[in-house]
C-alpha positions as CSV (number, residue, x, y, z in Angstrom):
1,X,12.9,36.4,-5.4
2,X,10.0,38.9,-6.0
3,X,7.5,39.8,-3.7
4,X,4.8,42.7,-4.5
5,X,7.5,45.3,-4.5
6,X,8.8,47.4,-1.5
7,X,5.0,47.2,0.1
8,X,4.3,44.0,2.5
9,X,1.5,42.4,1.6
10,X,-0.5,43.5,4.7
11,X,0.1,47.2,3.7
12,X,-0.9,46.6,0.4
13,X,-4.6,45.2,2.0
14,X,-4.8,48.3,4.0
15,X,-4.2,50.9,1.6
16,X,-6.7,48.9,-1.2
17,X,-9.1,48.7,1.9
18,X,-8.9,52.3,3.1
19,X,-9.7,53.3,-1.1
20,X,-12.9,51.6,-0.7
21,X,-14.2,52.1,2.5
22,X,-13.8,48.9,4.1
23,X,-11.9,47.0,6.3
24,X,-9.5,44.0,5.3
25,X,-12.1,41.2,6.4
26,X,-14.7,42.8,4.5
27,X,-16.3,41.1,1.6
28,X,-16.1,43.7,-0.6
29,X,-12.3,43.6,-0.7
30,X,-12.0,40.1,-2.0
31,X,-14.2,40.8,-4.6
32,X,-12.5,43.4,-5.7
33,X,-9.4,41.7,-5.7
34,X,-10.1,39.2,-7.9
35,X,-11.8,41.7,-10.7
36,X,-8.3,43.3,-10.6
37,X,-6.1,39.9,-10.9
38,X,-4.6,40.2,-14.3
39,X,-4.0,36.4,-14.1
40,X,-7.9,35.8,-13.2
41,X,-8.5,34.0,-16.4
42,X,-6.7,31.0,-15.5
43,X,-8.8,29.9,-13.4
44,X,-11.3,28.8,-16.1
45,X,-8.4,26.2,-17.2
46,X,-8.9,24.1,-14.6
47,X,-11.7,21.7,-13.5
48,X,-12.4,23.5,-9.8
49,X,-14.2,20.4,-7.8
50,X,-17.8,20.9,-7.0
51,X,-19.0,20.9,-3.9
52,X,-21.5,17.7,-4.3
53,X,-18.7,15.7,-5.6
54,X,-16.3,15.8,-3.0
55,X,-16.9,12.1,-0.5
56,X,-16.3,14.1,3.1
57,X,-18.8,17.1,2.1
58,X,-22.4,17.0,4.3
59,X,-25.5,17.6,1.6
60,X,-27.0,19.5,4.8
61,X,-24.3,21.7,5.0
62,X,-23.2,22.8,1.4
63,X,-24.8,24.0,-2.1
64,X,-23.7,21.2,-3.6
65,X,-23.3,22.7,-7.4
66,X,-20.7,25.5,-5.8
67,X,-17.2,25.2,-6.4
68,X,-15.0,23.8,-3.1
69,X,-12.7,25.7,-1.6
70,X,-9.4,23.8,-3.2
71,X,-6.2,24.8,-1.1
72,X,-4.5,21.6,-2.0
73,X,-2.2,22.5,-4.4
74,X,0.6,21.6,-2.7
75,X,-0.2,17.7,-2.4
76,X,-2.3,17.3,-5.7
77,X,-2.6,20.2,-8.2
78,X,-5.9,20.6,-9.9
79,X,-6.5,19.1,-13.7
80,X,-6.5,21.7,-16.4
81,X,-9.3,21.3,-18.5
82,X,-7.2,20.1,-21.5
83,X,-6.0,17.2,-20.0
84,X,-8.4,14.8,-21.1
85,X,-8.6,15.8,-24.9
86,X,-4.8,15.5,-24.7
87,X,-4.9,12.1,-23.2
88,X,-7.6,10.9,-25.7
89,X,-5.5,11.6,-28.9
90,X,-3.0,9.5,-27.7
91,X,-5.6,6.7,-27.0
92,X,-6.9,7.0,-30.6
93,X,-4.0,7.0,-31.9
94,X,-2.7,4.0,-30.8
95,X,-6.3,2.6,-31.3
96,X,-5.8,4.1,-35.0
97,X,-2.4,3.5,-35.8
98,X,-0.9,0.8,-33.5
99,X,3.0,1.2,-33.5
100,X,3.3,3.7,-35.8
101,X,2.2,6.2,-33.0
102,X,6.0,5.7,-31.6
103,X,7.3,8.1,-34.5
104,X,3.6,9.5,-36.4
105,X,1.6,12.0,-34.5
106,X,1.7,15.5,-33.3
107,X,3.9,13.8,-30.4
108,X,5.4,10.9,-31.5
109,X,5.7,8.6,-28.6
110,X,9.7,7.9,-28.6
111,X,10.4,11.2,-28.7
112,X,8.0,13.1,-26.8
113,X,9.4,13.7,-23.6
114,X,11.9,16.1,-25.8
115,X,9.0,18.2,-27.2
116,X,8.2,19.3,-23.8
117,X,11.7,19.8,-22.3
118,X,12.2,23.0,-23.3
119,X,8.7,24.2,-21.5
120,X,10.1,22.9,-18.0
121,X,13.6,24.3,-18.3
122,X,11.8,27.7,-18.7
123,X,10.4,26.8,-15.0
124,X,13.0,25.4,-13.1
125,X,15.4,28.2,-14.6
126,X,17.9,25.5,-16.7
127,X,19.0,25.2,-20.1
128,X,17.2,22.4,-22.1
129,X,20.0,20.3,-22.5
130,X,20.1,19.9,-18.6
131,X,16.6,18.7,-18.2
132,X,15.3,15.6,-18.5
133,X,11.5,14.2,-18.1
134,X,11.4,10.6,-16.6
135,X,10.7,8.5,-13.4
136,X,9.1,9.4,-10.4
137,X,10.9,11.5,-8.3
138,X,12.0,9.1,-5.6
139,X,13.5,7.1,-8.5
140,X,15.2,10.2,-9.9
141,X,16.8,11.4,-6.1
142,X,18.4,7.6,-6.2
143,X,19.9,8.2,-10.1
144,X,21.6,11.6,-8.8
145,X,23.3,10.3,-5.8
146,X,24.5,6.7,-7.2
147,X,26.4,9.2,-9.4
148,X,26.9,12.6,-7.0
149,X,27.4,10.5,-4.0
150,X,30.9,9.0,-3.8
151,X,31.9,8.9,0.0
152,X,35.4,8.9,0.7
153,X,37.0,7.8,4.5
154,X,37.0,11.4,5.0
155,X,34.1,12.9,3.1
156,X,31.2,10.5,3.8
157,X,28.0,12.8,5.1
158,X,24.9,13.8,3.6
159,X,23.3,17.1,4.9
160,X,19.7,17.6,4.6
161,X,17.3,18.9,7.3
162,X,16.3,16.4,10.2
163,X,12.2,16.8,8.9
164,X,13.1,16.1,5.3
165,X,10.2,14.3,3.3
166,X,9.8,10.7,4.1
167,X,11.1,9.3,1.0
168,X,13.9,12.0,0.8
169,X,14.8,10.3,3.9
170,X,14.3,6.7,3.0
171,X,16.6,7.5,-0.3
172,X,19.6,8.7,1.5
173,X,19.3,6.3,4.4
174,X,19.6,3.4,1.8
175,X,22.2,4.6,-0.4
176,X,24.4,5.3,2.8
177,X,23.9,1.5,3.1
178,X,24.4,0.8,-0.4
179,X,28.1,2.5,0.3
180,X,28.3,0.2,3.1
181,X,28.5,2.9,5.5
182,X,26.4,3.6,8.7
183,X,23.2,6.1,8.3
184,X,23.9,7.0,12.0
185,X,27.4,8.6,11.3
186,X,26.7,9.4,7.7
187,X,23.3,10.9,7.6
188,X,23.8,14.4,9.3
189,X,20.3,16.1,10.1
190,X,20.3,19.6,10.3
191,X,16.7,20.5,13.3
192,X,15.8,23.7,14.2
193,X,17.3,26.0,17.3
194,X,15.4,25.0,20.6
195,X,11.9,26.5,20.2
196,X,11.5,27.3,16.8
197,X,10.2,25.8,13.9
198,X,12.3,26.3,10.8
199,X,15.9,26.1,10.5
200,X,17.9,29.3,10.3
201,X,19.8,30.3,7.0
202,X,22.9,31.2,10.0
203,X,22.3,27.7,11.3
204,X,22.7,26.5,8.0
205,X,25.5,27.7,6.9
206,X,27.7,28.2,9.6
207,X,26.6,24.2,9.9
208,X,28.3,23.6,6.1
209,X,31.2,26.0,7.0
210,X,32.0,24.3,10.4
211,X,31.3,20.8,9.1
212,X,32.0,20.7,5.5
213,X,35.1,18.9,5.2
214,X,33.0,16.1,5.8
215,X,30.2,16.2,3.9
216,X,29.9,14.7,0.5
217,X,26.8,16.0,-0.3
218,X,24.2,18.6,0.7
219,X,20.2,17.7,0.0
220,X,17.8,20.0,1.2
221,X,14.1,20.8,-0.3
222,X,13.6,23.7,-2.1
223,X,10.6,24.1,0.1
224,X,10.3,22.7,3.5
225,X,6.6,20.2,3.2
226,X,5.7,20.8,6.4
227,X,6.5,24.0,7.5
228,X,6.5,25.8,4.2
229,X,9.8,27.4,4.4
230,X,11.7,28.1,1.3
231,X,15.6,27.9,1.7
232,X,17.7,30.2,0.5
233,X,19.1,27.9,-2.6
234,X,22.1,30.4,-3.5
235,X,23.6,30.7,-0.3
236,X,22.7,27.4,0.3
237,X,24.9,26.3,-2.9
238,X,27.5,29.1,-2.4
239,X,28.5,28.1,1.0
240,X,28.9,23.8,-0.2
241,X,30.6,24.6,-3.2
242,X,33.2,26.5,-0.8
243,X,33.2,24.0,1.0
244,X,33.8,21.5,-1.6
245,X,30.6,19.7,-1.2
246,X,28.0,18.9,-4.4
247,X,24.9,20.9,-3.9
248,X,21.4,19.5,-4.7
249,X,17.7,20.3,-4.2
250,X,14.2,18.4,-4.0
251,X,12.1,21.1,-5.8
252,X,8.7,19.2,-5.1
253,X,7.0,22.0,-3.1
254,X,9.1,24.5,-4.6
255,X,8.7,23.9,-8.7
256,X,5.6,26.1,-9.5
257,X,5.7,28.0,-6.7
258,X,8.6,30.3,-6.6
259,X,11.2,31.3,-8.7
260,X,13.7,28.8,-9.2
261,X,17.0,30.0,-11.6
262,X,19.1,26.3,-10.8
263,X,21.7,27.1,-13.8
264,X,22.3,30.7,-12.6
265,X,22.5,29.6,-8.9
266,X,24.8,26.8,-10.2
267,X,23.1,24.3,-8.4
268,X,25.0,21.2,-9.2
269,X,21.9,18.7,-9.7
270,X,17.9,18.6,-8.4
271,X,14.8,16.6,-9.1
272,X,11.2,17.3,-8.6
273,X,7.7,15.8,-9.1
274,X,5.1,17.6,-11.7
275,X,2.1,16.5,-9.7
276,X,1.8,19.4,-7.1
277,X,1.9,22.8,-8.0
278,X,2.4,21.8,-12.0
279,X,-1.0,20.2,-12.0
280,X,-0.3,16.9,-14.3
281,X,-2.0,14.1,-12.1
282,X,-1.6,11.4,-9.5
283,X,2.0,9.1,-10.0
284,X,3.3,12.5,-13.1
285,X,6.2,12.2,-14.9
286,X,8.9,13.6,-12.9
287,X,11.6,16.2,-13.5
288,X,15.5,15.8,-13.1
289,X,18.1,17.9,-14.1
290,X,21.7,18.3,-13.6
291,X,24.4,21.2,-14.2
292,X,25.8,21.4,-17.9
293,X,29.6,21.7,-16.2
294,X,29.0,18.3,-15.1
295,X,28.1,16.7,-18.8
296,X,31.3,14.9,-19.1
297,X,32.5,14.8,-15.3
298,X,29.3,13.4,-13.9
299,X,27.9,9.9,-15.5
300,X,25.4,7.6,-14.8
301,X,26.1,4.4,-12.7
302,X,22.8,2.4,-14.0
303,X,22.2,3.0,-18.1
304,X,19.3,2.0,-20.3
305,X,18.2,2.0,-24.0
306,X,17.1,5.8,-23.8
307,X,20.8,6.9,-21.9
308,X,22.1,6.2,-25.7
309,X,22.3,9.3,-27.8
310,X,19.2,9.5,-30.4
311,X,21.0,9.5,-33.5
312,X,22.0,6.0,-32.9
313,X,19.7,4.6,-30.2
314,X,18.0,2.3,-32.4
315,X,21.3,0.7,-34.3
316,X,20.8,-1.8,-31.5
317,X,24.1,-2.8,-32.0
318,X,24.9,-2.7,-28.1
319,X,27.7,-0.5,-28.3
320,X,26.6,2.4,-25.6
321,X,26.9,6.2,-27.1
322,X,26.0,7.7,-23.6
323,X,24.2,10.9,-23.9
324,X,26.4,13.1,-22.1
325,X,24.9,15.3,-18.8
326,X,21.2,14.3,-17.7
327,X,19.8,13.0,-20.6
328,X,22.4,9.8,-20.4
329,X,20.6,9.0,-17.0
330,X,17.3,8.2,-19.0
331,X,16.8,4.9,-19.0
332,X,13.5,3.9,-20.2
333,X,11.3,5.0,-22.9
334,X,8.8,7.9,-21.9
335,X,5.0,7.0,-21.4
336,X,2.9,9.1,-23.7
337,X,-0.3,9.6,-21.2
338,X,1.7,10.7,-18.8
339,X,3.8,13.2,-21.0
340,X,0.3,14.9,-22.7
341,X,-0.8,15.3,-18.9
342,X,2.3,17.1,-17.8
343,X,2.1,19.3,-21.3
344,X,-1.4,20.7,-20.5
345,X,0.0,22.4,-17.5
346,X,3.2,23.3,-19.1
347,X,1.6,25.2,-21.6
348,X,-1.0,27.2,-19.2
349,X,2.6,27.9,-16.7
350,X,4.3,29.3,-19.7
351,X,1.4,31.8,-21.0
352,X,1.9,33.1,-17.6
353,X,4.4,35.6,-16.7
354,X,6.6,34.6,-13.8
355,X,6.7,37.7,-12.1
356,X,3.2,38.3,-11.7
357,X,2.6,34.7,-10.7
358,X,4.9,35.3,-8.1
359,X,2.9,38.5,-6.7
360,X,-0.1,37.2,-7.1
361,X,1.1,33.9,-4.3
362,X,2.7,36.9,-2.2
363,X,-0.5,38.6,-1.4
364,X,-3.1,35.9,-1.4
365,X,-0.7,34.2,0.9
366,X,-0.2,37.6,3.1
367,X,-4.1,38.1,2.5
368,X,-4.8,34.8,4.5
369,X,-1.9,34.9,6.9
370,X,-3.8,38.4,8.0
371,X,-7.0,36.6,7.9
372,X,-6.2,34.0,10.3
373,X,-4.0,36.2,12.5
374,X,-6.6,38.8,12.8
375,X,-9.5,36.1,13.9
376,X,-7.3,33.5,15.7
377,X,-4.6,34.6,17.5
378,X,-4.1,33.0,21.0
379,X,-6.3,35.8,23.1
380,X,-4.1,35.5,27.0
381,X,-7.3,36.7,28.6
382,X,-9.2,33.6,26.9
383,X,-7.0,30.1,27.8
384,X,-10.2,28.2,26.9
385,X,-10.2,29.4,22.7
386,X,-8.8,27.4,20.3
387,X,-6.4,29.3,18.4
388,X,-3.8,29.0,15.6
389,X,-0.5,29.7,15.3
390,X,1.3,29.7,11.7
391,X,4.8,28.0,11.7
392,X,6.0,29.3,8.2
393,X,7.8,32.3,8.1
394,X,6.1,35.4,8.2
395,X,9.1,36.4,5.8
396,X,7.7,36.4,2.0
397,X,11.2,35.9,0.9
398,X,11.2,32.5,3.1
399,X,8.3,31.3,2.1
400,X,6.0,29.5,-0.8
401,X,2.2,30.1,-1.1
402,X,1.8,28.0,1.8
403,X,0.9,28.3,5.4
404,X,1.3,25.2,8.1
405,X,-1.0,26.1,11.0
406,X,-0.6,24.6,14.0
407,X,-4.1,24.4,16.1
408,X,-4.0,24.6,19.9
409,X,-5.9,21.3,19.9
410,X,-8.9,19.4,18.0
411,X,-7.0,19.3,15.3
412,X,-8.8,16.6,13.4
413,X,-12.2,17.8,14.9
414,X,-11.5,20.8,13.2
415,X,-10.2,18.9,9.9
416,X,-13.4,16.9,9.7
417,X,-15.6,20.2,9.8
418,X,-13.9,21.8,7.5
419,X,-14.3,19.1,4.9
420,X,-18.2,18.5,5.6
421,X,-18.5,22.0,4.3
422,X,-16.2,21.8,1.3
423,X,-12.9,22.8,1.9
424,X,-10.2,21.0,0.9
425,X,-6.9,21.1,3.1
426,X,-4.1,18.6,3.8
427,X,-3.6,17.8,7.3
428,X,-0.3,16.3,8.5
429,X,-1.2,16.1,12.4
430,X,-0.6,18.6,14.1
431,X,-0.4,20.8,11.3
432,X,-3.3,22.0,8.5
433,X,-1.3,22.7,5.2
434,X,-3.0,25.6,3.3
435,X,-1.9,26.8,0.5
436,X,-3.5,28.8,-2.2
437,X,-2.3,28.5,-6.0
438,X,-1.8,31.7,-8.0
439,X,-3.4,29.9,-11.4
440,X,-6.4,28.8,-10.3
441,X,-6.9,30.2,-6.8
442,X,-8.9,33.4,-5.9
443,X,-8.9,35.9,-3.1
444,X,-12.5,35.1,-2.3
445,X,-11.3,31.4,-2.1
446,X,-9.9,32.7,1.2
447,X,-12.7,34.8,2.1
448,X,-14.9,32.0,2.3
449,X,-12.1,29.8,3.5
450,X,-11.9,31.8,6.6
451,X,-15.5,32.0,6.9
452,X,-15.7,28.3,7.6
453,X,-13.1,27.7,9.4
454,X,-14.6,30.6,11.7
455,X,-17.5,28.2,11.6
456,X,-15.7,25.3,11.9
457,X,-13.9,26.4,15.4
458,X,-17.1,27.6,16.8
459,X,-18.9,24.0,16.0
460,X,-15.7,22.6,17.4
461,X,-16.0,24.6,20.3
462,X,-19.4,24.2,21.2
463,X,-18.9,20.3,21.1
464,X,-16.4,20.6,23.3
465,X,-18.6,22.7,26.0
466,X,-21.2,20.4,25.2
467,X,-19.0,17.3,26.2
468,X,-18.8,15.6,22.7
């Protein structure tokens, strides 16, 4: 997984800032920055909110034709600006052409989710042929494990880390009861040592190597919501496959936002949602894909009209020719609006070059992590500040373009003044979710992030002295 070379990030910052005279929180270094981001042009692809727009922003406080400060990529990806003329097409052409649209068009409708395929293997690092567009990702977790998840007397657990998603949660806890098996013995949830935050790579796999026998299946996210961490996937898979265990990943927070290779690393199935860092709108089409040596090993236990192959789908004659590997767990027809959506932001992620994506996210994320480090450490001398403390690994190999701060207190104080002068973060209490997107994103984003968040804290603090 790339970072910006053999320099850390923070080394990079100083040796840029010594060439120009300044220091790392200076202005001047975030400009310049940004004039030499060879992926700067991006940005203009996407509609950046304005300032006067957003519902929690204070008139008094904001210029209200400005762009906000959008470091929400990581719960709703911004829309790129040829979202809507892809959307419309569709509408006039069923307005135009009523049910011819389903096989006339630039994208006919029943076979549209295939034109794109290709463009999201290329992301997730899969062949085309183990891909598959369709559901909601929720829907696709349950698809995988009715077919990966076949608990034996023996082997009857399902690893995943104890602060996995909600829904990631929800889904294994039910299919362990659609088994009729017991959650409480079956569900095994991998927390973190006593006093830290994230869970250990050791922990991890000396977990799978000392209880593997048992398990049926390992889940973990690609990477973590709430702290940011990103697992190591290979060793991750390595040590279940040993083990004898399937291997599979939620990629939600970790799908355009680090490199993901899931054929190379022989990952044995994953699914994802396109709505985060991939930019295709509230509710997108998700993503699913499962390991080609699977194809005729691996079938699906529920089967609709689209799990029959193409050639003779629409013989209606009832007589199932399953598509082998993950295109036989399609079940239902794929929704136009939602596919056009999910192709405006394919297209802008593949002009882009991986590598320098992936750069880029290590320094502006090392660029704020120095930022808020350098203005809010806990001071000993001062008990009384507010100060912040970032759970994600300081480790750019275990980490995504997010931070997770953790506030010493006033957390939603601090949330509310934040958003009444334009910044937009997610807050999962305690924590303040940050995280700055590569395509769209800019360093002096963060400059004028930390600006009012230095702002924000002071406000906060002087409440607080005043007794409010």
């Amino acid at each position: 997984m790339d970072g910006c070379g053999r320099s850390s990030p923070q080394q990079i910052l100083e040796h840029t800032a010594s060439i120009l005279g300044c220091s790392i929180t200076d202005e001047k270094l975030a400009i310049h920055l940004d004039q030499e981001d060879e992926l700067q042009h991006f940005r203009d692809q996407f509609h950046i909110p304005k300032m006067k727009d957003l519902p929690s922003t204070d008139p008094a406080l904001v210029k209200g034709e400005e762009e906000c400060v959008y470091l929400c990529g990581h719960s709703l990806g911004l829309q790129p600006k040829k979202t809507k003329a892809y959307i419309n097409e569709e509408l006039d052409n069923w307005a135009k052409t009523g049910v011819h649209g389903h096989f006339h068009g630039s994208y006919p409708w029943a076979l549209a989710d295939e034109c794109l395929v290709e463009l999201m293997a290329n992301i997730v690092g899969a062949k085309k042929e183990e891909t598959a567009l369709m559901n909601g990702l929720s829907v696709n977790l349950h698809l995988l494990l009715l077919s990966f998840y076949k608990p034996t007397s023996s082997r009857h657990k399902i690893l995943m880390e104890a602060n996995a998603f909600p829904s990631d949660h929800y889904a294994v806890e039910s299919q362990i009861r659609l088994q009729g098996l017991d959650p409480k013995k079956s569900m095994f949830l991998l927390s973190p040592a006593k006093d830290e935050e994230t869970l250990s790579t050791d922990d991890i796999l000396s977990t799978i190597e000392r209880e593997g026998d048992s398990i049926a299946v390992i889940l973990f996210s690609g990477v973590q919501y709430y702290t940011g961490q990103l697992f190591d996937m290979v060793s991750i898979t390595r040590a279940g496959h040993a083990k004898g265990c399937y291997v599979g990943f939620d990629l939600a927070h970790a799908v355009g936002n680090v490199e993901v290779r899931l054929h190379d690393w022989n990952v044995d199935f994953a699914c994802w949602c396109n709505y985060k860092y991939l930019n295709s709108g509230a509710g997108a089409l998700a993503g699913a894909y499962i390991h080609e040596k699977h194809n005729f090993t691996i079938k699906p236990t529920l089967l609709g009209w689209w799990s029959h192959d193409l050639s003779t789908r629409f013989q209606m004659d009832k007589k199932l020719d399953l598509t082998p590997g993950v295109n036989g767990f399609r079940i239902s027809n794929p929704p136009i609006l939602l596919i056009r959506s999910l192709q405006a932001s394919l297209e802008i992620f593949n002009q882009a070059d991986k590598k320098a994506l992936r750069k880029k996210s290590v320094l502006l994320t090392g660029y704020l992590e120095y930022l808020i480090k350098h203005y809010h450490s806990k001071v000993p001398d001062n008990p009384q500040k507010l100060f912040i403390n970032i759970i994600t690994p300081s480790n750019v190999e275990e980490r995504g373009c997010q931070l997770s701060l953790l506030f010493s207190d006033h957390i939603n104080k601090i949330f509310v003044e934040l958003s009444k002068r334009g910044v937009v973060p997610d807050i999962r209490e305690p924590i303040l979710r940050i995280a700055p997107a590569p395509l769209y994103n800019s360093f002096y984003d963060l400059y004028k992030f930390i600006n009012i968040l230095n702002e924000s804290l002071q406000v906060v603090s002087n409440q607080l002295k005043d007794g409010m």
